[in-house]
N, C-alpha and C positions, 0 to 999 in steps of 0.2 A: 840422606838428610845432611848428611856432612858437608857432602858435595856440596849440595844447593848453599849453605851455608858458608861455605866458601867463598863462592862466588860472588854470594850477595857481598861479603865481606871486602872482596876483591874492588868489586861497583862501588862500594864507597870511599874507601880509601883513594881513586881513582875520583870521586867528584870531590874529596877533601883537596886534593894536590891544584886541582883544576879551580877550586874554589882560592887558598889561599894564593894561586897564580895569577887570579882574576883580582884578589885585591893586592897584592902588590902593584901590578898595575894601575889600578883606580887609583892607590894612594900619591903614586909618581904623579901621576897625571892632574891630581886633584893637587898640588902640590903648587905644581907651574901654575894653574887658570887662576889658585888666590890671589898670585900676582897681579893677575889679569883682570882680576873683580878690584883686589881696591885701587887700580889704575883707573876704572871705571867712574868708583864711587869718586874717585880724585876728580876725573874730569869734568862729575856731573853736578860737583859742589859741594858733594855729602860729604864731607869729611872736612873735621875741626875739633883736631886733639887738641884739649889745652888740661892743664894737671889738674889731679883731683888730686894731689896729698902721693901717696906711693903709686899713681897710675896713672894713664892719661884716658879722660872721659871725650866722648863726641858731643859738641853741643851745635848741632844745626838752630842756624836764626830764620826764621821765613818771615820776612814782614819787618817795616825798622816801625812801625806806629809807638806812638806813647805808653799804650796799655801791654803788660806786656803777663803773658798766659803759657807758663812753664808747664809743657805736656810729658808726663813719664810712663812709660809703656807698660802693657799686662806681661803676665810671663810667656817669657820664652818669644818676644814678638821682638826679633831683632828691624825687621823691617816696617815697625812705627816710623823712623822718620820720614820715610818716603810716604806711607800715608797722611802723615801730618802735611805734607808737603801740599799734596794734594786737596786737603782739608783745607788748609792756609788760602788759597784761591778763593773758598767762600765766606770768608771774613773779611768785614771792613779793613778798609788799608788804615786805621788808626788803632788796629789791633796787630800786635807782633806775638806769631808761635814758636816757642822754644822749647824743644824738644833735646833732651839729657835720656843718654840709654848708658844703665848701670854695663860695669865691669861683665865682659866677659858676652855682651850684646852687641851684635852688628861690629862695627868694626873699633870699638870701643877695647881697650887692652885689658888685659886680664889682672886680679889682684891676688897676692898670697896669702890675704888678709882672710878673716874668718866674716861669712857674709853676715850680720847680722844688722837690725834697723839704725842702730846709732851709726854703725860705721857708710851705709848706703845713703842717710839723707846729709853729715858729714860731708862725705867725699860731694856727693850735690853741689852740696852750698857752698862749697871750695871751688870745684868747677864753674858753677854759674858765676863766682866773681872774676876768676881768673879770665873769663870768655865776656867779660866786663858786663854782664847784665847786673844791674843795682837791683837789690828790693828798695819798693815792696814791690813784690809783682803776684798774681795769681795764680794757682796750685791747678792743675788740672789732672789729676792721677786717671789711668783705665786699671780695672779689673784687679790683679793683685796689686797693684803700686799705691790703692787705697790703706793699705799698711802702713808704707813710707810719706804719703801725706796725712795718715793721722796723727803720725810721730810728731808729723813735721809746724803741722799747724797747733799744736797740742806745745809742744816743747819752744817755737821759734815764732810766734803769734806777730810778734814786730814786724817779722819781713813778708808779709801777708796782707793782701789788701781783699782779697777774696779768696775761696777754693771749688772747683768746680769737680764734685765724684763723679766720673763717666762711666756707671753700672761698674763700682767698686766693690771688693772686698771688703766686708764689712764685719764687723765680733757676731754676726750669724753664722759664722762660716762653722763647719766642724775640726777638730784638728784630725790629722792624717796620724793610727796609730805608731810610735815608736818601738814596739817591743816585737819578737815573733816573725811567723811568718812573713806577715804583712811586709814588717821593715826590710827584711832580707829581699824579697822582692821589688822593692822599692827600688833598694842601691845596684839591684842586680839588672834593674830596667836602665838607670842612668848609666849604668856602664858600659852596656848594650845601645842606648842610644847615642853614647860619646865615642863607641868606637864606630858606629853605623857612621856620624856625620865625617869622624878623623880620618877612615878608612882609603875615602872617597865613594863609598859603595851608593851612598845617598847621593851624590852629583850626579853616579852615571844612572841611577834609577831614575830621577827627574829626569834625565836627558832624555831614556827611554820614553819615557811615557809621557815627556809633558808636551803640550803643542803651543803653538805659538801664540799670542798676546798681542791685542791691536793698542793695549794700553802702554805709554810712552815711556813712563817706569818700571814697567814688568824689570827688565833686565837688573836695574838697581835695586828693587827689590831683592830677585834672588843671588845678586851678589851680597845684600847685606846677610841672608842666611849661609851663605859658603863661606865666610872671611870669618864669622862667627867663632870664640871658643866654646867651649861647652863647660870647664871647670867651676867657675864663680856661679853659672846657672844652676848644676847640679848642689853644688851648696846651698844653693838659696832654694831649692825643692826640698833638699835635707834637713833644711833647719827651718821651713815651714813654722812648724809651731812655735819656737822661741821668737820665731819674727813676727806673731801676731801677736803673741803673748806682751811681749814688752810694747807692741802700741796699744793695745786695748788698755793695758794696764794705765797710759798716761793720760786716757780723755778728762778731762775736764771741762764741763761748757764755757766757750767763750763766744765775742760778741760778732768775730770776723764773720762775714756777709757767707754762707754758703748755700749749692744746691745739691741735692744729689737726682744724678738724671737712671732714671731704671728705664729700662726696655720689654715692660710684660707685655702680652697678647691683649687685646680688648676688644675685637673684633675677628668675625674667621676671616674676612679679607686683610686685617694681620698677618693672620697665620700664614693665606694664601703667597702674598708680598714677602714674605722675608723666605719660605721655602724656594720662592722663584728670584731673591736674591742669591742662591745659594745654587742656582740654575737646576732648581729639584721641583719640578711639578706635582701639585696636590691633586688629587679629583673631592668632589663636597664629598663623600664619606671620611675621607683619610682625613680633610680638615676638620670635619665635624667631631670626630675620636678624639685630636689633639683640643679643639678649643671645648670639649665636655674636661676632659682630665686637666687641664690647663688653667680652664678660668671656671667653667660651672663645677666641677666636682676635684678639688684640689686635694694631692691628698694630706693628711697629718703632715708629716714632715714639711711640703712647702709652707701651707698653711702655719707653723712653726718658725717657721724661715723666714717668713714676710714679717710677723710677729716680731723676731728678734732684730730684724734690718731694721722696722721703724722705730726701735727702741732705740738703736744706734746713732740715727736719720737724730731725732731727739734729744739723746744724751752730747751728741758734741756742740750744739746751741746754736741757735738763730740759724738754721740750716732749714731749706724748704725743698718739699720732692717733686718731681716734674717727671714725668713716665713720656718717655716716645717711643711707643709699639715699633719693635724690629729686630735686628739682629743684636748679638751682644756689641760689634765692630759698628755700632750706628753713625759713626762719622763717614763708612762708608756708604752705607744703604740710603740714608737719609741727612746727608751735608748740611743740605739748605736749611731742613728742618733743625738739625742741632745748632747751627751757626746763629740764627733768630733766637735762640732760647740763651745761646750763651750772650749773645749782643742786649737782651734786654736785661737778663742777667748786670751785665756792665753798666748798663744804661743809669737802671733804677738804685743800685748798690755802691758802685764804685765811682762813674762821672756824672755825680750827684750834682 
């Protein structure tokens, strides 16, 4: 028993030396290609540091039109701008997309500062003057960043002419506990994720495994996740709940024009369309399971959830919902479709 225990002992030790010789390498190596990604992003236009206050923010312009629709990404989605970019093609040329990615996203530099809502719409609105966009312009938050636009429209209402929530975060949300287990796990997954990305060990995995892309920005894409830090996002996972805390805490209804656009199922060729966005095939049982649990037999919790979104939807004022059955990333699945909704959005509201 000794023996064999030895040995096993021997075998590992032997794949630890091999393992940390594999990332030392990865990390050289990952080290030189950042170079090589924001030389990329430099050529391909995505990049426009201009100061947010202690840091310098990326503020990509797509479109010079009059109206102009400040888009701020969900978490951890460094490579929004390249999506927006994308998105920006199905919008009228008298709509301009401006896309701002916080500290510590895509190739945006990092801050020492303590992440929290005042200081993230802040540094914004310091950036978006310095990169000379004037308000008023309109808010377009995804996913988490419904945070930082309820701060934002809630506390800064003058420089606002509309807000459009793209399946935002909303005071439905639950907070993430802080004490225990849980949290220890929490900080010990960000730490694990920030040394996977710093490593290099995440470049050469995609390398392994990813294949090629007939899409024109795949590469700038995944240069904006490799140039990427990871600090300022870990914080803003960490302090999660103080950062919805202080925007919920500021709603008050007011009169600015908004929508919030949700993405639920309402048909199973829904369901079927956004699993085949997703290149995952349903067969009619599997869709039938999800659209019973999903829309006919919902359970408590969501049914709780919708509940407290439309009290939300309601309490910030003059705000109306608009549901496009799809993915949560719906500017990709369906462009055309959200572009018409935001354009009529404009139409009827703001070039009155």
């Amino acid at each position: 028993m000794k023996k064999v225990l030895k040995i096993i002992g021997r075998i590992l030790l032997v794949l630890l030396i091999i393992f940390i010789l594999l990332t030392i390498v990865c990390f050289f190596i990952d080290k030189s290609a950042r170079k090589k990604d924001a030389a990329l992003l430099e050529k391909d236009g995505f990049v426009n540091l201009v100061s947010a206050g202690d840091y310098k923010m990326n503020v990509n312009i797509y479109g010079d039109g009059k109206t102009k629709i400040v888009a701020m990404p969900g978490s951890g989605d460094s490579g929004f701008s390249v999506d927006m970019k994308k998105f920006s093609e199905h919008l009228d040329d008298d709509i301009s997309l401006i896309v701002v990615s916080r500290p510590g996203y895509g190739i945006t530099e990092e801050t020492k500062s303590k992440i929290t809502t005042e200081y993230i719409v802040e540094s914004t609105r310091t950036a978006l003057k310095n990169a000379g966009v004037e308000a008023p312009y309109i808010l377009m938050p995804h996913s988490l960043s419904g945070i930082y636009g309820t701060y934002w429209e809630n506390t800064y209402p003058d420089e606002l002419s509309g807000v459009i929530f793209l399946d935002s975060i909303t005071s439905a949300e639950d907070e993430i506990p802080e004490h225990g287990v849980p949290r220890f796990m929490q900080k010990a997954g960000m730490f694990l994720f920030r040394f996977y990305h710093h490593s290099g060990l995440s470049r050469a995995v995609d390398a392994i495994s990813g294949g090629d892309s007939d899409d024109e920005y795949a590469k700038d894409y995944e240069a904006f996740y490799n140039v990427q830090q990871m600090r300022s996002f870990s914080q803003e996972i960490l302090n999660y709940n103080a950062i919805m805390r202080t925007a919920w805490s500021s709603i008050k209804a007011n009169d600015i024009p908004k929508i919030y656009i949700t993405t639920e199922y309402e048909t199973l060729d829904d369901i079927k369309e956004m699993y085949k966005f997703y290149d995952s095939e349903l067969d009619e049982e599997e869709a039938n399971s999800i659209y019973e649990s999903e829309v006919t037999n919902q359970s408590e919790w969501k049914k709780d959830h919708i509940k407290k979104r439309d009290e939300y939807i309601e309490n910030v004022g003059n705000c109306e919902k608009i549901n496009i059955p799809g993915s949560h990333f719906i500017y990709e699945q369906k462009p055309d479709e959200l572009a018409k909704v935001i354009e009529n959005f404009i139409t009827k509201n703001i070039n009155k």
